[in-house]
Residue, then its C-alpha position, 0 to 999 in steps of 0.5 A: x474480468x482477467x482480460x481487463x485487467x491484463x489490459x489495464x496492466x500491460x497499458x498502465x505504466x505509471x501511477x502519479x499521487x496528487x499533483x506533485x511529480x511522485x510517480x510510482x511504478x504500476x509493478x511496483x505498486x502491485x507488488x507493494x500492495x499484494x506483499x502487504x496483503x499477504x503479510x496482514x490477511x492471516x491476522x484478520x482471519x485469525x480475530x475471525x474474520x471470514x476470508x472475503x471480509x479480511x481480504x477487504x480490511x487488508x487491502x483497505x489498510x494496505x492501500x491507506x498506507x502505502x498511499x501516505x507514502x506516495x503523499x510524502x515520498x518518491x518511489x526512489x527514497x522508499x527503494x532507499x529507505x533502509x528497513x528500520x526507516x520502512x519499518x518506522x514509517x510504516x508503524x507511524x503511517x499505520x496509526x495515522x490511517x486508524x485515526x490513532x494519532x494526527x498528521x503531522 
């Protein structure tokens, strides 16, 4: 599995959403998402989840997120959102993702 996947990275340069020309960096997406998953896991396993399935639910909830940016944003403007903006966008995507509120 680690030589697959090692492959998939060093051969992988680019990842594009949809049919519109927003590419995004394969590093950085992986970053993006594994900081994400790091940052939301302990809270899952703090509403006592067991470690698998809160892995499960932050990579579902990290992923949904971060791919309602790439639908609405380029890599170079999240790089230039300032972090009140990434915060807003981020709380507003998140909600979007659990069904709280509707897409605009």
């Amino acid at each position: 599995m680690k030589p697959l996947l090692l492959l998939l990275l060093f051969f992988t340069t680019t990842v594009q959403a949809h049919d519109e020309e927003l590419e995004y960096r394969t590093h950085f997406l992986f970053t993006w998402s594994g900081n994400c998953v790091q940052k939301i896991l302990p809270d899952f396993q703090r509403q006592g989840m067991p470690y698998l399935f809160a892995l499960s639910m932050a990579s579902q909830g990290c992923g949904c997120v971060i791919d309602e940016f790439r639908k609405k944003h380029t890599q170079t403007e999240v790089l230039g959102f300032s972090e009140k903006e990434r915060l807003e966008k981020s709380m507003y995507y998140t909600q979007i993702c659990a069904g709280q509120v509707k897409e605009m």
